[in-house]
C-alpha positions in Angstrom: 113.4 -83.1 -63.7 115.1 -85.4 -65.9 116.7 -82.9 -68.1 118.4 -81.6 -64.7 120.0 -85.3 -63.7 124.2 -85.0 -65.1 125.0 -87.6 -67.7 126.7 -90.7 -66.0 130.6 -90.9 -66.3 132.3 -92.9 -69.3 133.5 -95.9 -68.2 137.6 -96.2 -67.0 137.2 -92.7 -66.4 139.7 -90.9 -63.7 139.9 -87.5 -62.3 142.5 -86.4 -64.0 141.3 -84.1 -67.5 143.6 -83.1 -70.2 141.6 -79.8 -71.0 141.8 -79.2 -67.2 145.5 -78.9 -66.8 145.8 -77.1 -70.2 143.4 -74.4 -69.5 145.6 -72.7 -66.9 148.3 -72.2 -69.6 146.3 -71.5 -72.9 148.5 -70.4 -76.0 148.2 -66.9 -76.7 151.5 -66.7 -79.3 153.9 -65.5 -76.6 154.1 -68.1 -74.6 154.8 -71.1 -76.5 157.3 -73.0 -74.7 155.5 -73.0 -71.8 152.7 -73.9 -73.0 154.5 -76.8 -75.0 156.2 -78.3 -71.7 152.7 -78.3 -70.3 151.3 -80.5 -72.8 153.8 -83.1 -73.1 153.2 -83.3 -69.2 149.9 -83.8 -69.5 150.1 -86.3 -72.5 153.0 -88.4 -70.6 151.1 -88.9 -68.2 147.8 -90.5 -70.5 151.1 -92.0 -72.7 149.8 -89.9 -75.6 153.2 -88.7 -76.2 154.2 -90.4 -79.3 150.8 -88.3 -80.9 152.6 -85.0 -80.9 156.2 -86.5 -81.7 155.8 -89.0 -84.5 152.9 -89.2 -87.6 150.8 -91.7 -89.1 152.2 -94.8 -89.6 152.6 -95.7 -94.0 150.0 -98.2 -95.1 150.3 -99.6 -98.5 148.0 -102.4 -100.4 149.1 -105.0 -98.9 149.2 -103.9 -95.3 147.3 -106.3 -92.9 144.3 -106.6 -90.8 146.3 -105.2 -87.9 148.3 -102.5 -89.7 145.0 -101.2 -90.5 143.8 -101.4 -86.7 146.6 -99.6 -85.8 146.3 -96.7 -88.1 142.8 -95.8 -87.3 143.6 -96.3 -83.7 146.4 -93.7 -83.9 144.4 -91.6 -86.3 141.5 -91.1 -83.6 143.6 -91.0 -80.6 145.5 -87.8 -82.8 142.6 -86.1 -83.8 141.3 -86.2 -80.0 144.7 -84.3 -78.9 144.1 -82.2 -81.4 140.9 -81.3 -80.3 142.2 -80.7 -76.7 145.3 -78.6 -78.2 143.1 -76.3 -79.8 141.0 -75.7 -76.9 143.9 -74.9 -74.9 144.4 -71.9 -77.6 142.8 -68.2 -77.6 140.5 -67.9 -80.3 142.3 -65.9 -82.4 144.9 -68.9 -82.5 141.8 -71.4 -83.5 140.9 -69.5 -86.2 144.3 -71.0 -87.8 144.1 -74.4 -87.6 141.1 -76.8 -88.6 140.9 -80.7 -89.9 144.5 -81.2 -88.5 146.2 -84.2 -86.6 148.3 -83.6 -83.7 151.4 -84.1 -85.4 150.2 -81.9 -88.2 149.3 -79.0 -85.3 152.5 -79.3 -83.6 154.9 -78.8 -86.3 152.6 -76.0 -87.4 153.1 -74.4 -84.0 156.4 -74.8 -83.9 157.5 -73.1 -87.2 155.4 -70.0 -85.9 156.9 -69.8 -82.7 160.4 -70.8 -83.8 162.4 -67.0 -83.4 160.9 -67.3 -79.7 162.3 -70.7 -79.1 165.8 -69.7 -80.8 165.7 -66.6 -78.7 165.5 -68.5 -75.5 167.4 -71.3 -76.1 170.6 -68.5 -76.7 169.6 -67.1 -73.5 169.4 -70.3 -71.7 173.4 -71.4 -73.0 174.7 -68.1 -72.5 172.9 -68.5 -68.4 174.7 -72.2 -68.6 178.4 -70.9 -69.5 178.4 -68.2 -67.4 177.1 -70.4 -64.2 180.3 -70.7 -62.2 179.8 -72.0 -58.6 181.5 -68.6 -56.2 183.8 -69.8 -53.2 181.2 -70.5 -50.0 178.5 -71.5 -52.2 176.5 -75.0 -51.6 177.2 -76.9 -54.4 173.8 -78.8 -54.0 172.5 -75.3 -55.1 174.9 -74.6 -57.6 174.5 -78.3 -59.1 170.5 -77.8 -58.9 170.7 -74.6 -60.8 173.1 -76.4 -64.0 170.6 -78.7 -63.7 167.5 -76.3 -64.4 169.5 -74.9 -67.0 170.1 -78.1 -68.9 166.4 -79.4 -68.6 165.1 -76.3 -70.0 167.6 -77.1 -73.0 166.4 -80.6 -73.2 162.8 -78.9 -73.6 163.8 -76.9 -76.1 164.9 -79.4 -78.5 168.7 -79.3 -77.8 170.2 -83.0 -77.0 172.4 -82.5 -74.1 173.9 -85.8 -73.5 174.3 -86.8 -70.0 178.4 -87.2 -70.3 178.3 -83.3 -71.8 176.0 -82.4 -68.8 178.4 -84.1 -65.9 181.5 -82.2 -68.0 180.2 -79.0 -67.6 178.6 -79.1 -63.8 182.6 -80.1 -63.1 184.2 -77.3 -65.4 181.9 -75.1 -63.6 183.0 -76.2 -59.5 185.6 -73.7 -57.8 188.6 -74.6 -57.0 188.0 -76.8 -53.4 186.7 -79.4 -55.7 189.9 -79.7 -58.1 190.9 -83.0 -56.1 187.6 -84.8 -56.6 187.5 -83.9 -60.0 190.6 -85.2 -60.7 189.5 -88.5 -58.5 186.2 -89.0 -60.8 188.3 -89.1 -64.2 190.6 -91.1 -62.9 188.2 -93.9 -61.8 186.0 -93.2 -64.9 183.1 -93.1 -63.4 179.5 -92.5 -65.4 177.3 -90.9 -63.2 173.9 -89.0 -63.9 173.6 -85.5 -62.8 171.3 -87.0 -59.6 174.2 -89.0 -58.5 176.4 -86.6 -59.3 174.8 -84.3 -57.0 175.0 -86.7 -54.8 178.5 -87.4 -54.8 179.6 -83.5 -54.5 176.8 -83.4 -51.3 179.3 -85.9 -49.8 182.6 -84.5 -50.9 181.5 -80.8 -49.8 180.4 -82.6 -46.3 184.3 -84.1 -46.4 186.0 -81.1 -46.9 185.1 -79.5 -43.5 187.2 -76.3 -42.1 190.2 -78.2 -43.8 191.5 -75.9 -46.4 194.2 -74.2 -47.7 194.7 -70.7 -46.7 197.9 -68.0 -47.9 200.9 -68.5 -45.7 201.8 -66.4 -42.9 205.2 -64.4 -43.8 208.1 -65.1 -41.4 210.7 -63.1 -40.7 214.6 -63.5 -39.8 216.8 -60.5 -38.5 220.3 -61.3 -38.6 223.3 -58.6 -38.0 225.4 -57.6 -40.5 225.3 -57.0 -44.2 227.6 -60.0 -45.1 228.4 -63.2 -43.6 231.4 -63.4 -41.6 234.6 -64.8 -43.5 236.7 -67.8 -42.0 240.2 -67.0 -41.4 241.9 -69.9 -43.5 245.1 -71.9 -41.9 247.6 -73.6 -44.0 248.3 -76.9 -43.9 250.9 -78.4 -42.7 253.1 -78.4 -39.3 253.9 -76.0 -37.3 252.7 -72.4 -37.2 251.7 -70.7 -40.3 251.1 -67.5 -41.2 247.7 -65.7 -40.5 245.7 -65.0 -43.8 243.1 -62.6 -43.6 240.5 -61.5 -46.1 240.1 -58.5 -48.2 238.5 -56.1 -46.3 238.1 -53.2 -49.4 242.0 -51.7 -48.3 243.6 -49.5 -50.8 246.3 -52.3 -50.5 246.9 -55.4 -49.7 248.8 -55.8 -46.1 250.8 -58.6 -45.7 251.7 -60.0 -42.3 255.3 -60.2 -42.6 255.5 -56.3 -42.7 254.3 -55.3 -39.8 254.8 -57.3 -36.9 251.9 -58.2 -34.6 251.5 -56.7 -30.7 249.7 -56.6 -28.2 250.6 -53.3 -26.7 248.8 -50.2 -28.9 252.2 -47.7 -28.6 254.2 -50.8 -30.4 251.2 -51.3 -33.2 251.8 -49.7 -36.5 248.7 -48.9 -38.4 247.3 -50.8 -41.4 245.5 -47.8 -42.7 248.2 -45.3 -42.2 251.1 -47.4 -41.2 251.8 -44.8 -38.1 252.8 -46.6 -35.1 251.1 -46.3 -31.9 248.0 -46.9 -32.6 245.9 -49.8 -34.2 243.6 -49.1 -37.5 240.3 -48.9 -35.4 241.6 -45.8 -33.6 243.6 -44.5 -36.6 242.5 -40.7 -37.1 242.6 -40.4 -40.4 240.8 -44.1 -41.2 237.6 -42.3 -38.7 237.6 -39.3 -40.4 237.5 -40.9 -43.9 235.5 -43.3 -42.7 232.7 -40.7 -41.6 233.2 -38.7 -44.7 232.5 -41.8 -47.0 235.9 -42.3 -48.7 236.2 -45.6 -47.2 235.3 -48.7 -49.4 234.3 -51.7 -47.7 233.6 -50.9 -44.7 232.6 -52.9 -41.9 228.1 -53.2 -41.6 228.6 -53.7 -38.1 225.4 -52.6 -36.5 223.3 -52.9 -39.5 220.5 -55.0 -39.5 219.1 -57.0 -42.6 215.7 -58.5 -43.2 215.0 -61.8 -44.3 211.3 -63.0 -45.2 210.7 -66.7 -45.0 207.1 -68.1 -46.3 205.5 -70.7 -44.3 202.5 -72.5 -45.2 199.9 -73.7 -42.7 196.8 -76.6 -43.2 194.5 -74.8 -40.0 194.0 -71.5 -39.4 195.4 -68.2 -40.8 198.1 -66.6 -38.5 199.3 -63.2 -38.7 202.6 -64.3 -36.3 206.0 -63.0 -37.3 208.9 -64.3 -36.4 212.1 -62.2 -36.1 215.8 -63.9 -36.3 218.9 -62.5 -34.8 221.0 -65.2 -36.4 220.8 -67.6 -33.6 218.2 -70.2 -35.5 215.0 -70.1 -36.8 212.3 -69.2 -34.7 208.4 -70.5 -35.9 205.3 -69.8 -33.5 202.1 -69.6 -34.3 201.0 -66.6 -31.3 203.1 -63.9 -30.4 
């Protein structure tokens, strides 16, 4: 019966085994940076780290006491990570290595497996510079996903330092954040990505239903082609002649040819210079009129377009406003 009875635990012992956590992601050659991310978790958390990362320390002939302690300490405490990397590998992987440190086994790993990591690292930087946060997204998602992006760099070897990594989540917002990115440089803050993320959470929460939307086209009707001319006066006292603009004639008319009155058999035409009748009821001037030959003629009755732009802070509005020339109308429902 005493064969049957389980060894007693080592002393200091916890619940927590190297070899366990290892075992669910064992090297098989394709899957080295995973199984790389793994291990440093699990040493981190025994702070075997440094094992993996840095070698033996130098000892000459006149190193001490100490130095001495030190190196065999570090020697053992590789040699046992060693141990635990290997058994976290397939067999055909054991086969390669034997009598190494965990320094030594790393390195080795990692100039096998090197084209793998270079391919994914290209694939992770090309997913980084294409990430652009799309107008509606959360930005805590957006922000979380840089964020997965630039760890997995970190894992792979690539220093990304934390002002490069707050550069690029900003580069990468839409356009609604343009103010609080200009706000941040300004104040030169240096923030990590966590209160970064942070920061954004709030701004997004600011922003609200208070954006800027495309402005709802206006538009003025007026009559006429032209403006209407201002008859000038002279200066000066008493009465003055009446000057009125060119209206396209063939000639100029001058007042002090052709007397004015009131009654229409007394008026001589300006178009024809007939009397008894005044130009708008002048034969000839309708008939050339509706055959074209007129220049200048009058755009009574035509209506021109105008299209204002309006910009609005709330809500879009498809109103539009139409102008006959008495003032500018704005309303925001028809």
């Amino acid at each position: 019966m005493g064969d049957n009875i389980p060894p007693p635990p080592p002393p200091n012992s916890n619940n927590f085994s190297l070899l366990s956590m290892l075992s669910r992601e064992k090297l098989n050659g394709s899957n080295f940076l995973d199984w790389s991310q793994a291990l440093r978790i699990a040493l981190r958390y025994e702070d075997k780290e440094y094992l993996i990362d840095h070698d033996l320390p130098y000892l000459d002939e006149e190193c001490t006491e100490e130095e001495k302690k030190v190196y065999n300490d570090h020697d053992t405490e590789s040699r046992k990570v060693a141990c635990i990397m290997m058994a976290s590998m397939t067999s055909e992987l054991q086969k390669s290595f034997d009598n190494v440190g965990s320094f030594e086994l790393m390195g080795l790993l990692r100039e096998m497996f090197q084209q793998q990591a270079r391919q994914e690292r290209y694939e992770v930087v090309e997913s980084l510079m294409k990430c652009k946060q799309s107008d509606g997204a959360s930005v805590c998602t957006h922000v979380r996903k840089m964020k997965m992006y630039i760890d997995r760099l970190i894992n792979l070897g690539v220093k990304v330092p934390n002002e490069l990594a707050v550069d690029m989540v900003l580069y990468s917002l839409n356009g609604s954040f343009k103010q609080f990115i200009v706000n941040y440089n300004m104040n030169n803050f240096e923030k990590s990505l966590i209160e970064l993320h942070g920061m954004l959470r709030s701004a997004e929460a600011s922003l609200g239903k208070t954006q800027v939307v495309n402005p709802a086209p206006v538009l003025a009707i007026r009559e006429g082609g032209h403006k209407k001319k201002k008859v000038s006066h002279p200066k000066g006292k008493g009465k003055g002649k009446m000057v009125y603009p060119n209206k396209g004639q063939k000639r100029k008319i001058d007042s002090t040819e052709i007397a004015p009155t009131s009654d229409p058999k007394e008026a001589v035409c300006f178009y024809c210079q007939e009397k008894g009748h005044w130009k708008r009821s002048c034969p000839k001037y309708l008939e050339d009129l509706k055959a074209g030959k007129v220049k200048g003629a009058s755009s009574s009755g035509i209506y021109s377009i105008e299209i204002h732009s309006t910009s609005t802070f709330t809500s879009i509005s498809n109103s539009w406003v139409l102008d006959t020339g008495c003032g500018t109308h704005i309303c925001s429902n028809l």
